[in-house]
C-alpha positions in Angstrom: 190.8 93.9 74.8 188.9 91.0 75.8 187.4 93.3 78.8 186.4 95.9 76.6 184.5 93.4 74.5 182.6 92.0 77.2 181.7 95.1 79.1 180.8 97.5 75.9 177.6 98.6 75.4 174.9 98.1 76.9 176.8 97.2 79.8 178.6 99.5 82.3 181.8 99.8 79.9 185.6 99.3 81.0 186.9 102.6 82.1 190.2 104.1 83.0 191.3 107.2 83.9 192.9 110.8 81.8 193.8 114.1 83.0 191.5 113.2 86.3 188.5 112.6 83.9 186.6 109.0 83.7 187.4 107.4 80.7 185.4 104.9 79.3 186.3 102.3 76.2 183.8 101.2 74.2 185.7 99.2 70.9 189.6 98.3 71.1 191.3 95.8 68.3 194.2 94.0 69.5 197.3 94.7 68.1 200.1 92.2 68.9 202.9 93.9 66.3 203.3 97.2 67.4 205.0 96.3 71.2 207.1 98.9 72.5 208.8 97.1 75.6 210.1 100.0 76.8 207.0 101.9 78.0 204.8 100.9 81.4 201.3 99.3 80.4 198.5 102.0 80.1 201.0 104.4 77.8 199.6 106.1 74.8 202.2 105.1 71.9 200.5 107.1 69.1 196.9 108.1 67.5 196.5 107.9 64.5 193.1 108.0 62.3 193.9 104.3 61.3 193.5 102.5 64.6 192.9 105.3 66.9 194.6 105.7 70.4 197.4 102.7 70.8 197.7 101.9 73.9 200.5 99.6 75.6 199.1 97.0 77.7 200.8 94.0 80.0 201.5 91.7 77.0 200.6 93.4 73.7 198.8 96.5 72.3 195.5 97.9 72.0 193.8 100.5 69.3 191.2 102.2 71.3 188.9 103.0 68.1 185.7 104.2 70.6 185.8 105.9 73.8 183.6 108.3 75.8 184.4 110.5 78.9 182.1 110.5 81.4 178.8 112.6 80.9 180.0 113.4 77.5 179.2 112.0 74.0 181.2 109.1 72.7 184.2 109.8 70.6 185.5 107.6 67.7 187.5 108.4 63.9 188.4 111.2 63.1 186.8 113.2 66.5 189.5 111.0 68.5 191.9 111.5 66.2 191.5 115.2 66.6 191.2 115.0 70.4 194.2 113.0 71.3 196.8 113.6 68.8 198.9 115.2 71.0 198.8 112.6 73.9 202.0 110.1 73.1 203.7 109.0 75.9 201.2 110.3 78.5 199.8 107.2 80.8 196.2 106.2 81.2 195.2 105.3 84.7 196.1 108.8 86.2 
């Protein structure tokens, strides 16, 4: 989280990787509640219009509300929401 605050616009952004595609973040919230210790760091628990794509991370959670793939336009709401419904319990990074 505290990456993805320091890196978001205008600098480069923190990225990761989906389905082979560059995926940058742009605005996370933390989200220290919602732990699921059962699932590796970089898995997508759920998305929901509320706080976006949660994503496991070492210690906590993260609610991706703002992303962009690379050379597209940047996603957020209800576009994510839309998007990425369907992506619980597939793994960032890859």
């Amino acid at each position: 989280h505290n990456l993805i605050r320091a890196v978001t616009h205008p600098y480069p952004g923190a990225f990761t990787f989906y389905n082979g595609k560059k995926l940058f973040i742009w605005k996370s919230v933390l989200m220290s509640n919602t732990v699921d210790c059962n699932k590796l760091p970089g898995t997508v628990l759920k998305v929901d219009k509320t706080n976006g794509m949660v994503v496991r991370t070492g210690i906590n959670c993260i609610g991706i509300k703002s992303l962009q793939f690379q050379g597209e336009e940047e996603i957020s709401g209800e576009k994510l929401y839309n998007i990425f419904s369907h992506s619980e319990g597939k793994l960032l990074g890859s």
